[in-house]
C-alpha positions in Angstrom: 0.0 0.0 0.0 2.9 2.4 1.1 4.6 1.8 -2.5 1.2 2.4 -4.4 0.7 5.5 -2.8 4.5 6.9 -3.5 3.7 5.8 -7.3 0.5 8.1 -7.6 2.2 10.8 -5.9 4.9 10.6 -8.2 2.5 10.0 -11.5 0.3 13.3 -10.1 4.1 15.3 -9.7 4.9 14.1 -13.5 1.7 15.3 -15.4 1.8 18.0 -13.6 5.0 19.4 -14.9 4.8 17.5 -18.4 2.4 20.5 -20.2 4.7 22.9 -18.7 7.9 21.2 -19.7 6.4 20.7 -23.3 4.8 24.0 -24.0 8.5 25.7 -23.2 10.1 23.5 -25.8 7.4 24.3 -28.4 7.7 27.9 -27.1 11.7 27.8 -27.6 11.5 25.7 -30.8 8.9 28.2 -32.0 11.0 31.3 -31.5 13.8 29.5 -33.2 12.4 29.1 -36.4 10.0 32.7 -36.5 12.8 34.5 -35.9 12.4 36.2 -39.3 14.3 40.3 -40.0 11.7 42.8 -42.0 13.3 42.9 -45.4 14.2 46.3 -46.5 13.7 47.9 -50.3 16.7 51.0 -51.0 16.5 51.3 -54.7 13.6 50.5 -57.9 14.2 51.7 -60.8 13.4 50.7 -64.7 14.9 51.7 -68.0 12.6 53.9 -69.9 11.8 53.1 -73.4 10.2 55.4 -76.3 7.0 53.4 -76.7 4.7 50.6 -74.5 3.6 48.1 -77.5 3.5 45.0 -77.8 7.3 43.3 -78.0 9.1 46.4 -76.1 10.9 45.1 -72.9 10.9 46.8 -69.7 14.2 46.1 -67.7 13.7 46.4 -63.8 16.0 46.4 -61.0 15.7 46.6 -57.7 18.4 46.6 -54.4 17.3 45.7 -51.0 18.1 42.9 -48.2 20.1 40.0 -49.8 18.5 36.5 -50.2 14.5 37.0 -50.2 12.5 36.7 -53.6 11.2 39.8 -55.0 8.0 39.8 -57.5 6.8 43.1 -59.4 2.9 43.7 -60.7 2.4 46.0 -62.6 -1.0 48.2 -63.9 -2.3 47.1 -67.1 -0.2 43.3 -67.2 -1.7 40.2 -67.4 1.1 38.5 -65.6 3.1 39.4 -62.4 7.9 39.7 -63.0 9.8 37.7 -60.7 12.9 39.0 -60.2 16.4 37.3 -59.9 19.2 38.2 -57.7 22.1 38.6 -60.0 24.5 40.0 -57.3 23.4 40.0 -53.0 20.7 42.6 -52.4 20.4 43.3 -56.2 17.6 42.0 -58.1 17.0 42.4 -61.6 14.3 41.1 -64.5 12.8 42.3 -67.9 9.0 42.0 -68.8 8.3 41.4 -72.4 4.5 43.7 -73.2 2.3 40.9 -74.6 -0.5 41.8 -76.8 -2.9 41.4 -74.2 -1.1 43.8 -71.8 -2.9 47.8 -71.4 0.2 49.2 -69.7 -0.2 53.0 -69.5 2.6 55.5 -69.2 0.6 56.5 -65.8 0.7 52.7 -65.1 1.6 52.0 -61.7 4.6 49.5 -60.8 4.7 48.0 -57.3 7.6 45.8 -56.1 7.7 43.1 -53.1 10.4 42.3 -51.7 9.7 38.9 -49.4 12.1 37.1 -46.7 10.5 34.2 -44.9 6.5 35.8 -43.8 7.3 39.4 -44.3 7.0 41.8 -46.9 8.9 44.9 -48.3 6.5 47.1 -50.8 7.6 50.2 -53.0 6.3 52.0 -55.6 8.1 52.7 -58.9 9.1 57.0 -59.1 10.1 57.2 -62.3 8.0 57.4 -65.4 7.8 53.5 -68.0 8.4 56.2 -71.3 11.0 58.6 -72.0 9.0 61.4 -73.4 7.0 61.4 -70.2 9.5 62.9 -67.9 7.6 65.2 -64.6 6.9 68.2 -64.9 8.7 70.8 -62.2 6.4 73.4 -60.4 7.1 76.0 -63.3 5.6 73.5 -65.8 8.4 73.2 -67.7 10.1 70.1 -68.6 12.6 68.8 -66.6 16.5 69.1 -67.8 17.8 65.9 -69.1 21.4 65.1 -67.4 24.5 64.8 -69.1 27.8 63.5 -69.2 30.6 65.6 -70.5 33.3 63.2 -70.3 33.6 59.4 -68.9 36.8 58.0 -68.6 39.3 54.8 -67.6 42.3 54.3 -66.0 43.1 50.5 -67.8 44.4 47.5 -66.1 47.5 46.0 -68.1 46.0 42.7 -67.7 42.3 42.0 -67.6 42.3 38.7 -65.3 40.5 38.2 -61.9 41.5 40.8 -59.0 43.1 43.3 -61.3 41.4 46.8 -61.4 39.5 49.2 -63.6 39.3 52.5 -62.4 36.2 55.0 -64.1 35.3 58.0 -63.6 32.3 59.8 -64.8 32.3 63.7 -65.4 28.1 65.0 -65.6 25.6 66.5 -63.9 25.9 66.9 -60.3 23.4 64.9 -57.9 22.8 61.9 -60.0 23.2 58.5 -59.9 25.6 56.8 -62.4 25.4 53.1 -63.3 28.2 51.1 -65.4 27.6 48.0 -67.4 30.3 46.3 -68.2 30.1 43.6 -71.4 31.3 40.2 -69.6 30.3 41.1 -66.6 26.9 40.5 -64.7 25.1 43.4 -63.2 26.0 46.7 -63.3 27.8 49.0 -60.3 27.6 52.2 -59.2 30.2 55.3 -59.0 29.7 57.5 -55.9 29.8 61.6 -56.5 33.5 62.4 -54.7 32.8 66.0 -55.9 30.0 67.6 -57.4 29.5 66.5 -61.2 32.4 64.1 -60.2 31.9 60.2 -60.1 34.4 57.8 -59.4 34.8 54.1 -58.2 37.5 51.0 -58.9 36.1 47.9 -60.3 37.8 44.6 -59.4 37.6 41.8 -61.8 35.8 38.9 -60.6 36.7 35.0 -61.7 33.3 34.8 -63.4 33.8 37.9 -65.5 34.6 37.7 -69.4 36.0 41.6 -70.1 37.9 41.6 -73.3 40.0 44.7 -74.4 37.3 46.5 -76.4 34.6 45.0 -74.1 31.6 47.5 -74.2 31.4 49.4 -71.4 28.3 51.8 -70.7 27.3 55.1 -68.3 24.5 55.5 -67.1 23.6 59.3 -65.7 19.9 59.3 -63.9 18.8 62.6 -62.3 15.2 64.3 -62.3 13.3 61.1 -63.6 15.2 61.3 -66.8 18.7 59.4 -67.5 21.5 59.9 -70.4 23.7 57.1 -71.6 27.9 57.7 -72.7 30.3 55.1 -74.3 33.6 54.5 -73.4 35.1 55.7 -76.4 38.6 53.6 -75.6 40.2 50.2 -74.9 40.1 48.9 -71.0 43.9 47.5 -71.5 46.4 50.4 -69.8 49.7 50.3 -69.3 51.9 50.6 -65.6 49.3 51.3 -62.4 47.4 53.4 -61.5 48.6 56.2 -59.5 45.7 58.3 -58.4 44.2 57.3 -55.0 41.2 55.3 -54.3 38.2 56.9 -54.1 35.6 54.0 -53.7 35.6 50.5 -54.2 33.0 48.2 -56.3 32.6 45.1 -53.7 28.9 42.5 -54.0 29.8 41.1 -51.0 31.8 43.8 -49.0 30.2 44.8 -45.1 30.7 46.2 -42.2 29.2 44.1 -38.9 27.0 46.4 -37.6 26.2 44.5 -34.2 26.5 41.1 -32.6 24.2 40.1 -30.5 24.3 37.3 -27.4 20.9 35.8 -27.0 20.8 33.6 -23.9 18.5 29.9 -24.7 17.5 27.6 -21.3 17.4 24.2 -22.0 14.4 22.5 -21.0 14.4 19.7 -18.3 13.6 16.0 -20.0 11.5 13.8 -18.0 14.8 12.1 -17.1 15.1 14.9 -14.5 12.2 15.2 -13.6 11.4 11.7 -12.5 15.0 11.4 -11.0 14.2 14.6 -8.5 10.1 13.5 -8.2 11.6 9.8 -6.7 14.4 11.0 -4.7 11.5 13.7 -3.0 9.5 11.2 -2.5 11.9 9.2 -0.1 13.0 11.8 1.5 9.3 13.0 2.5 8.4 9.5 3.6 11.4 9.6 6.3 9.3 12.9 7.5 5.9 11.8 10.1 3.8 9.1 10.3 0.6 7.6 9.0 -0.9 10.3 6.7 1.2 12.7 7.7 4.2 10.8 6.1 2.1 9.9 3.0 1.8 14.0 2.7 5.5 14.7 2.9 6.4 12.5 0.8 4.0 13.9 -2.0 4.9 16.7 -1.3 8.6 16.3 -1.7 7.7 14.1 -4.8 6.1 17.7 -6.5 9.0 19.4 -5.3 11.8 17.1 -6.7 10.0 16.9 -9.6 10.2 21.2 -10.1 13.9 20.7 -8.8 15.2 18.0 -10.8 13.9 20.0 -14.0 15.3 23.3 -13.3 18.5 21.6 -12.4 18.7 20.0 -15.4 17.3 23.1 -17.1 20.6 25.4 -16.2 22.9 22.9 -16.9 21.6 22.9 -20.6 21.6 26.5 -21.0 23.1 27.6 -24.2 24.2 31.4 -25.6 23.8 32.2 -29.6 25.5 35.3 -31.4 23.4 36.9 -34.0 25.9 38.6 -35.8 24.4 42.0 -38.2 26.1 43.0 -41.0 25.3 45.9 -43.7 26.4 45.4 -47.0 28.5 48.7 -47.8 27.8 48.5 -51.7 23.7 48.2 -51.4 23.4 49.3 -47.3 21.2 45.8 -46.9 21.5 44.3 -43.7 21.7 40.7 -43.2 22.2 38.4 -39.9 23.8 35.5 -39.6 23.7 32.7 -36.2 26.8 31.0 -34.6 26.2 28.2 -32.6 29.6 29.9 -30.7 31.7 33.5 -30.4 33.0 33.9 -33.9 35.0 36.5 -32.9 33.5 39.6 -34.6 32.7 43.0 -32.9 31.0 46.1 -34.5 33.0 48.2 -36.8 35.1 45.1 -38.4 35.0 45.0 -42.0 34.2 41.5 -43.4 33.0 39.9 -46.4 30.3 37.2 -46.7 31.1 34.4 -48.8 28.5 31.9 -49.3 26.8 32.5 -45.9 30.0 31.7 -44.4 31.1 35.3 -42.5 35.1 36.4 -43.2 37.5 39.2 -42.1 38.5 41.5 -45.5 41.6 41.9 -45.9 
């Protein structure tokens, strides 16, 4: 009868706690996988063309937080552009009008930018057609940009890591774009003075650049944009001796925080049983009769709770969440270490793959 009794007591101790035990591991397991950033949109633009008919393709692009899937809709289509991300944080796709399509020049364009369940939304600023620039308050049209003179400081060999320096002389406050023929994407040259653009590309493994590769500026400014050639060879002989000015680096950032976050283990019913039985024996040395059959649930319930936050602390664990921002695009992106990799704020790294490095 004595034993019969200790068993129920120690049955009631163990469902008692069970719910508990379980519903924190679904709560930590829960927070583990939800643990989703807000995506972030910086830049939409599209390439104007001269007419919306039927055949005319309308190239988008679109820069934001690295690794999510981005989708445009716009006004008038019959079908919805998923983008690609050609380069981390930059996103880029061309929609082909069908003869079905009505799009408008006041067609609206609206981008989403998606990582895990939420949602980034802008709205495209510039006009789909050329011709249909805005307006400033005067009514007048507004100026189209231009570039007086766009310019290269060659590489004398056009392999991987060798440099390309270009610089960009137009109107000031705009934003310059250069495409590069054999090389994905395009990159963008900073104004280091006003009118004045400049920025070192480095050749990547996967590029193709030949001598007379094509190479393309692109000024944007007031809704409106104006395309240059490079009117010379990218081969140059000795280096370059003017100083840096800005670097063109996809995967270049700068860790903007690291964060310790702090995870209890939960107590398995290993534990829990161990402390509910060795409660229970001690409470049955306490009293007599039903006194003793009190203690020793009593010390049962309280094992139990014992055993499981002993067992708890001894399984807690720290994680680093580890916030970077992309210097090229000013994305942010986090990445988990089981341990301390070693990173502090300020320290310029590069992110390879998922796997986080020091830049050298």
């Amino acid at each position: 009868m004595y034993f019969r009794k200790l068993l129920q007591a120690v049955c009631a101790a163990l469902l008692a706690l069970g719910p508990v035990a379980m519903g924190a591991h679904a709560q930590a397991q829960s927070y583990q996988s939800n643990r989703v950033y807000t995506p972030i949109i910086n830049g939409f633009n599209v390439e104007e063309v001269r007419r919306l008919t039927p055949g005319v393709e309308l190239h988008f692009e679109l820069y934001g937080t690295p690794g999510g899937s981005a989708m445009l809709r716009i006004d008038g289509a019959t079908r919805n552009l998923n983008l690609t991300e050609v380069e981390p944080g930059q996103y880029s796709g061309t929609y082909i009008i069908g003869t079905h399509d009505r799009i408008r020049p006041e067609s609206g364009v609206t981008a989403n930018l998606r990582l895990g369940n939420q949602v980034a939304t802008s709205l495209l600023r510039e006009s789909l057609l050329q011709a249909n620039a805005p307006r400033s308050r005067s009514g007048q049209l507004a100026s189209m940009p231009a570039i007086q003179r766009f310019e290269v400081q060659g590489s004398p060999e056009l392999g991987p890591g060798n440099e390309l320096r270009f610089t960009v002389f137009g109107t000031p406050g705009g934003r310059v774009e250069v495409a590069i023929a054999g090389a994905r994407g395009v990159f963008f040259l900073p104004e280091v003075r006003p009118g004045e653009y400049d920025a070192i590309y480095t050749i990547r493994g996967a590029d193709r650049i030949a001598p007379d590769s094509r190479v393309t500026a692109t000024i944007r400014a007031n809704g409106r944009y104006t395309t240059s050639v490079l009117g010379r060879p990218l081969l140059g002989g000795g280096r370059m001796e003017a100083p840096r000015q800005a670097r063109y680096c996809s995967n270049c950032a700068v860790v903007e925080t690291v964060n310790v976050i702090e995870v209890s283990g939960n107590g398995s019913y290993l534990g829990t049983v161990g402390g509910a039985v060795v409660g229970g024996l001690l409470g049955s040395q306490v009293g007599s009769g039903s006194g003793r059959t009190a203690a020793s649930v009593a010390g049962a319930v309280a094992g139990g709770i014992a055993g499981r936050n002993i067992e708890r602390n001894m399984n807690r664990e720290q994680r680093y969440e580890v916030v970077v921002r992309y210097t090229n695009s000013g994305a942010l992106q986090t990445l988990q270490y089981e341990n301390d990799p070693g990173f502090r704020q300020g320290d310029r790294v590069r992110v390879n793959k998922g796997v986080l490095v020091r830049d050298q």
